[in-house]
C-alpha positions in Angstrom: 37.8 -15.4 23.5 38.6 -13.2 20.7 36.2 -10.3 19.4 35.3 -12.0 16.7 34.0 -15.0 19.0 31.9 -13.2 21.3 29.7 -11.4 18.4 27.7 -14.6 18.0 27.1 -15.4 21.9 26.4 -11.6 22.4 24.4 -11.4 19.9 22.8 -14.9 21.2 22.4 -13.5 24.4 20.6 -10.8 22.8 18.1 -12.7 21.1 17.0 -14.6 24.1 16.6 -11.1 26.0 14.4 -9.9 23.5 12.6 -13.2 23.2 12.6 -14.8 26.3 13.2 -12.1 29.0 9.1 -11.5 29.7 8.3 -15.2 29.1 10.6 -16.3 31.9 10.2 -13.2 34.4 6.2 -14.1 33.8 6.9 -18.2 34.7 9.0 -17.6 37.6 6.6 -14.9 38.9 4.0 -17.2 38.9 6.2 -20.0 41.0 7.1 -17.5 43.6 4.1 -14.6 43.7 4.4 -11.0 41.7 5.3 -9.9 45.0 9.0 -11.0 44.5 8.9 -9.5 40.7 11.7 -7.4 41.5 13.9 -11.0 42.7 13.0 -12.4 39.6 13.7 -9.5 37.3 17.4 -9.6 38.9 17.6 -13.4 39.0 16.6 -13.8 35.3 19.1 -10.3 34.2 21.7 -12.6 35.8 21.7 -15.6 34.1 21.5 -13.6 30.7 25.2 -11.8 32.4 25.9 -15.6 33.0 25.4 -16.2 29.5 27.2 -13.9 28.1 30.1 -15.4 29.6 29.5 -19.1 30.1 27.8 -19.6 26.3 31.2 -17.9 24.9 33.5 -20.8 27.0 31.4 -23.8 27.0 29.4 -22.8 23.7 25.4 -22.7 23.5 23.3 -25.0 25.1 21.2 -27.2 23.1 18.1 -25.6 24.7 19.3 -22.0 25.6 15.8 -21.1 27.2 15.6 -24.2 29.3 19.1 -23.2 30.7 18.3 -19.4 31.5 15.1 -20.9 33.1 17.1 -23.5 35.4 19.7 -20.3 36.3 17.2 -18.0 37.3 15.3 -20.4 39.4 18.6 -21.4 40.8 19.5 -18.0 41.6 15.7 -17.4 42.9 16.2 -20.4 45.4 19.5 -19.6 46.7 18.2 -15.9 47.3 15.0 -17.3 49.5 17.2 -19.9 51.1 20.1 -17.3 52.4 17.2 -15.1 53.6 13.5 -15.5 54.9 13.5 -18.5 54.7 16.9 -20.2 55.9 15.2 -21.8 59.0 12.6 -23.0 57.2 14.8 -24.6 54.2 17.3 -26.1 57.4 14.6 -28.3 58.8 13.9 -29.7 55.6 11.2 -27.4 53.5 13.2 -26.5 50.7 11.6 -29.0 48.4 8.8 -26.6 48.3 11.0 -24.6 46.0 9.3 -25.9 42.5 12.5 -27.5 40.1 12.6 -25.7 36.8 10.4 -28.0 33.9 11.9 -30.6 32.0 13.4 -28.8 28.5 11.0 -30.6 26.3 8.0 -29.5 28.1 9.3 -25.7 28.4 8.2 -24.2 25.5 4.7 -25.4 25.4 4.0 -24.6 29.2 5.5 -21.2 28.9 2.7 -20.1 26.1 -0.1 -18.3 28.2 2.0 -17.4 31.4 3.5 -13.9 29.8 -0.1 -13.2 29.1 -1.6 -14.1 32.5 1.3 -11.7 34.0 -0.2 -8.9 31.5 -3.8 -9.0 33.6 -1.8 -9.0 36.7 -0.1 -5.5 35.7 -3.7 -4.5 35.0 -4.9 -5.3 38.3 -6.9 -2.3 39.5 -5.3 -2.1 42.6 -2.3 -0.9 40.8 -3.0 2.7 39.7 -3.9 3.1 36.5 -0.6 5.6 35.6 1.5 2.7 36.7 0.1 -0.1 35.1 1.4 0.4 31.4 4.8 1.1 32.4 4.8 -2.1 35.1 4.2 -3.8 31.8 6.4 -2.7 29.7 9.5 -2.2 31.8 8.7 -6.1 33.3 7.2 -8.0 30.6 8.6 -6.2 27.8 12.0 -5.8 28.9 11.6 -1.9 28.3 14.0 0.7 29.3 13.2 3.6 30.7 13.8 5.9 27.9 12.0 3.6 25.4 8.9 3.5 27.4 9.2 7.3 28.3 9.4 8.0 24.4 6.1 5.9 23.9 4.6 7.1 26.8 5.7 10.4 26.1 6.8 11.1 30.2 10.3 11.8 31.4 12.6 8.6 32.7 11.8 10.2 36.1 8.6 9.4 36.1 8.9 6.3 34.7 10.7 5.6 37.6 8.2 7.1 39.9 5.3 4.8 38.2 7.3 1.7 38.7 8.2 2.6 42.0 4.2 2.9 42.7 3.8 -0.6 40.8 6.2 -2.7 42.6 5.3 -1.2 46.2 1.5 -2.4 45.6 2.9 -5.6 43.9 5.1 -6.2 47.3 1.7 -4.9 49.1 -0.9 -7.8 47.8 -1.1 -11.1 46.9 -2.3 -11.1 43.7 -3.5 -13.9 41.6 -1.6 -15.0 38.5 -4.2 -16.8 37.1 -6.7 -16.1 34.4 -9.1 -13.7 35.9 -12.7 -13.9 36.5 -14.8 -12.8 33.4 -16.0 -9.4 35.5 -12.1 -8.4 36.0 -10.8 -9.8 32.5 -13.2 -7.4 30.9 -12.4 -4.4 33.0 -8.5 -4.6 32.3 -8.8 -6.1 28.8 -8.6 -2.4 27.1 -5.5 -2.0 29.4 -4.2 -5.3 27.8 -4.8 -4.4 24.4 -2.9 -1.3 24.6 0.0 -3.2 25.9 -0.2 -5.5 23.4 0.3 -2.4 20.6 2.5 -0.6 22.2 5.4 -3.3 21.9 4.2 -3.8 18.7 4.6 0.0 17.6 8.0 -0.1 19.6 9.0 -3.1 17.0 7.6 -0.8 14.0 9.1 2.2 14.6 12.0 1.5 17.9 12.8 4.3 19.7 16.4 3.0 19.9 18.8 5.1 19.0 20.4 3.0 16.0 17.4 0.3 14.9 14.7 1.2 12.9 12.7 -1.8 13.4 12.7 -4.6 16.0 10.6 -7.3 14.0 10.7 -9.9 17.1 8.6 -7.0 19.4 6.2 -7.1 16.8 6.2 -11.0 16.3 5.5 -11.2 20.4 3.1 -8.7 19.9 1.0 -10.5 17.3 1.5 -14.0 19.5 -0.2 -12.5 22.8 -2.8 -11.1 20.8 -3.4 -14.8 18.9 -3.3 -16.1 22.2 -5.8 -13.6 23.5 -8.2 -14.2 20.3 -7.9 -17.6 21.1 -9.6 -17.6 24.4 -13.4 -17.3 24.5 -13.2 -14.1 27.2 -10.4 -12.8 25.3 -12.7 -13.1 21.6 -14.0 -10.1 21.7 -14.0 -7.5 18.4 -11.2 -5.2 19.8 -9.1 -8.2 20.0 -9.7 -8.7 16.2 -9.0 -5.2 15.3 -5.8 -5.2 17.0 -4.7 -7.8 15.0 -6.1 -6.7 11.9 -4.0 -3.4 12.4 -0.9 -5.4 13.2 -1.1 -7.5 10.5 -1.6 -4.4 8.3 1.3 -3.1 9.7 3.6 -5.5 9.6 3.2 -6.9 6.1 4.9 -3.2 5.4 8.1 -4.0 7.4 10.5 -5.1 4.7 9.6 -2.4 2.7 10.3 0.4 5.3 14.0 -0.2 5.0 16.8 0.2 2.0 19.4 -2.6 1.6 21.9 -0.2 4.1 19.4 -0.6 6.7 17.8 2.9 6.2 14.4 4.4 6.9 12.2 4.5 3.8 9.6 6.9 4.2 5.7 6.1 3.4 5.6 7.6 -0.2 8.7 6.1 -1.6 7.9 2.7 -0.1 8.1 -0.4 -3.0 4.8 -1.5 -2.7 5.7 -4.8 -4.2 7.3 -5.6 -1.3 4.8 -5.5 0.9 3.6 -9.2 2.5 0.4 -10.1 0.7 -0.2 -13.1 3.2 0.0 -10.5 5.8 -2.1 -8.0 3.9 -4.8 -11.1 3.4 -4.9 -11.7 7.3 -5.5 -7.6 8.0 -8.4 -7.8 5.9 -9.5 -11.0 7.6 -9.3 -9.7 10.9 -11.0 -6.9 10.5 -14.1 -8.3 8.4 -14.3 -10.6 11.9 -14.3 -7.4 14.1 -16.7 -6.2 12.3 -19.1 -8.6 13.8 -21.5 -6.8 16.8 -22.0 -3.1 17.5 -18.5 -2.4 19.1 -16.2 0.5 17.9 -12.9 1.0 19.5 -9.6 2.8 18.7 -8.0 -0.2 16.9 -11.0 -0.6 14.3 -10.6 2.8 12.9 -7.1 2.5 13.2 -7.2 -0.6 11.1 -9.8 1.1 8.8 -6.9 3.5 8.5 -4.5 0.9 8.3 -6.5 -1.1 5.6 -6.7 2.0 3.1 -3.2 2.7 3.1 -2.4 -0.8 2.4 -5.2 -1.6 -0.7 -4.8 1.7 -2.0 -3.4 1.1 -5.7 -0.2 3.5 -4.9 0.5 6.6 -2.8 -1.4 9.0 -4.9 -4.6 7.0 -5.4 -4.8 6.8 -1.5 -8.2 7.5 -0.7 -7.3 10.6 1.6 -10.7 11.7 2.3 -11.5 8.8 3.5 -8.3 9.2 5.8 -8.8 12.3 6.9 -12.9 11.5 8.0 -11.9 7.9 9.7 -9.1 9.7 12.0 -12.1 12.6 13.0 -14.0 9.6 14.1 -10.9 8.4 16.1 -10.1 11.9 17.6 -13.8 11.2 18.9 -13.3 7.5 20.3 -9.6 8.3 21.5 -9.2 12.1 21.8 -4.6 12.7 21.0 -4.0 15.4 19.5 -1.5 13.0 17.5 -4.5 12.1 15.7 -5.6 15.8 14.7 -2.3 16.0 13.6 -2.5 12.9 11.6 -5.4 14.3 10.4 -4.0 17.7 9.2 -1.9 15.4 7.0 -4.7 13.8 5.2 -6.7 16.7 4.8 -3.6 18.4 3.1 -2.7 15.4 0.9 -7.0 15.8 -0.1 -7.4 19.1 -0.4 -3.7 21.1 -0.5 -1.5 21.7 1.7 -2.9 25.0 3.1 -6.0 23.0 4.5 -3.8 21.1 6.3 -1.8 23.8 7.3 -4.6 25.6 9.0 -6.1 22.6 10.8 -2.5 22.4 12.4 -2.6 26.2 13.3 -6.0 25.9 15.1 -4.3 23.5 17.4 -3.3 24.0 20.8 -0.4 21.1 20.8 0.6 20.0 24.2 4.3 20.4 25.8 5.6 17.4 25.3 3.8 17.5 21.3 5.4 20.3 20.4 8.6 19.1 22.2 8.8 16.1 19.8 10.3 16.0 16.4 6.5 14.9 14.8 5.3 18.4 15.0 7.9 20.3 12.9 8.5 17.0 10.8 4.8 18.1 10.1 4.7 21.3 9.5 8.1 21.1 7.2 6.2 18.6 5.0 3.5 20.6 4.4 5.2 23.5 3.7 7.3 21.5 0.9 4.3 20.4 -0.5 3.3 24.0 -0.6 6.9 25.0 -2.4 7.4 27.5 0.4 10.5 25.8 0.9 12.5 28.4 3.6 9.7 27.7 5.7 9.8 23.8 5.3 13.8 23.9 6.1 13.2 25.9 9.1 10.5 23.4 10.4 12.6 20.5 8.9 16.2 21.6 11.0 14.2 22.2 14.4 12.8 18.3 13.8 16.1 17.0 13.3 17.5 18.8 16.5 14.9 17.5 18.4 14.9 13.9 16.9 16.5 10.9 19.1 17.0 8.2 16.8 19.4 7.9 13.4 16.7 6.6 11.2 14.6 9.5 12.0 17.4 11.9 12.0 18.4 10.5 8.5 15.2 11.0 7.2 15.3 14.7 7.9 18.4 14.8 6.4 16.9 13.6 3.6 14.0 16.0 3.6 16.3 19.1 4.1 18.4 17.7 1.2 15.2 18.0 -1.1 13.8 21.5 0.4 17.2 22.7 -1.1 16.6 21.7 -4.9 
């Protein structure tokens, strides 16, 4: 098989990772217990291997995710049979071993299993520190750098967490069913913020060459439908979440040029932008609305919704900005948000405003460690025409920058601080 043969099976391949990796590591763990995650995880990265090869020789199957589904739990079966339980599976108990679905039935019955295996990573018997990054690294199909960057740990401890996870998964016998309404309620905040992290890994990827990864934030809005669509899971958090996705994502065209570059926020074509998506944000979040409740995402979609029915960049209603991202520094202290905040209050009331929020912070390590808090600090500074300041700040982001859409978008920043 030439080059030019294997870029369409690779990239095949690559499209059923993305898609189908969680959904099928989520089915099978629910066939053979979360306690044997760590077979299935290796089972179901095989037959995506075996695909790479097999698809380029025989050609696709009709249904690719029925296949990977019958190789995993192939590979699954062999594993138990060769091991614990070769005695058993010699006097006859291997049909206990479930056979993979029939392909026409595989799509529907694969819907809310990916979703049940998210309360399971929430379990409370996991600790807490581990949970997110058993779900991301599992169901997500994260690496460690990508969930380190959103999670803003080293890889090290990534590993650590997941170590902790599996050994408590190997530990238990936990129940991959729907939870009881006491436990759904106690891990559903834990849920929702898996849910936007992939999405905000789709929006902005922490890969080094891809600015957006469109199917994260599809998956993303899909559990959360799911979610919405269940009478535990209907709750107004569940709502705001998707408002602020839907917010989000109607922007997604629009954040990249025709070569596939990063277009930042104020230069964005505003025509672009998805009204059907824009109409479902402001849906959502008129349905959150509903009750007493205020969490993280309905400020963040309060956000969210200003940006996007603001007339153009300069009529944004920054005050309003600035005061709705105080309130979230309240319900979700981050000093992301202060700094979020600093930008606001500059864009409402001048750069040196902002400037001095951002000086009475104490940032974090790993804050000021990350390419957001000079990107800051150089904007507002060009805003201010003190320019040698806003290169300095602007060339100490870019070092510290991991991906080439954010590195070329300090490029392009430096490029104007020198006019």
């Amino acid at each position: 098989m030439n080059d030019g043969e294997r870029a369409p099976v690779t990239g095949l391949v690559e499209h059923y990772f993305r898609y189908e990796y969680g959904r099928l590591v989520s089915r099978l763990a629910r066939a053979y217990g979360v306690s044997r995650i760590e077979m299935v995880e290796d089972a179901v990265q095989g037959a995506l291997l075996l695909a790479l090869t097999s698809w380029g020789v025989h050609g696709a199957p009709k249904d690719p995710g029925a296949w990977l589904y019958r190789v995993a739990n192939n590979r699954i079966i062999d594993v138990l049979r060769g091991a614990a339980v070769r005695k058993h599976a010699d006097e006859g108990g291997a049909d206990q071993f479930a056979a993979p679905p029939s392909p026409e039935r595989f799509e529907r019955e694969f819907d809310d299993d990916m979703l049940r295996m998210l309360f399971v990573c929430c379990d409370e018997a996991i600790p807490v520190e581990s949970q997110l990054v058993l779900a991301l690294k599992t169901l997500c199909g994260f690496g460690t750098g990508e969930i380190a960057a959103r999670l803003f740990i080293s890889e090290e401890n990534v590993r650590k967490r997941l170590s902790r996870a599996r050994d408590r998964l190997r530990e238990l016998d936990f129940d991959t069913e729907t939870p009881a309404d006491d436990a759904l309620r106690a891990r559903l905040e834990r849920v929702h913020t898996v849910i936007y992290l992939l999405f905000t890994e789709g929006y902005h990827s922490s890969l080094v060459d891809s600015v957006i990864r469109r199917e994260l934030c599809d998956e993303a809005i899909r559990l959360a439908t799911i979610l919405v669509e269940h009478p535990r899971g209907d709750v107004p958090a569940t709502r705001a979440l998707l408002a602020l996705m839907h917010f989000h994502v109607a922007r997604l065209e629009a954040r990249v040029d025709p070569a596939g570059a990063l277009v930042l926020f104020d230069e964005q074509d505003r025509g672009a932008w998805d009204p059907e998506m824009l109409r479902r944000g402001c849906a959502w979040l008129a349905s959150a609305a509903e009750g007493d409740e205020l969490t993280r995402f309905h400020i963040e979609a309060g956000i969210a919704a200003e940006h996007a029915l603001a007339p153009s960049y300069a009529e944004t209603r920054w005050g309003e900005i600035a005061a709705l991202y105080a309130q979230l520094e309240q319900v979700a202290p981050s000093p992301l948000h202060t700094l979020h905040r600093a930008i606001a209050v500059a864009h409402d009331r001048g750069s040196e405003a902002g400037l001095e929020l951002l000086a009475s912070m104490e940032p974090p390590s790993w804050l000021r460690a990350h390419h957001v808090w000079d990107a800051a600090h150089g904007e507002l500074h060009r805003r201010a025409g003190r320019l040698d300041e806003a290169r300095t700040h602007f060339a100490h982001a870019l070092d510290k920058a991991l991906t080439s859409a954010d590195k070329a978008a300090l490029r392009k920043r430096l490029t104007q601080c020198s006019h």
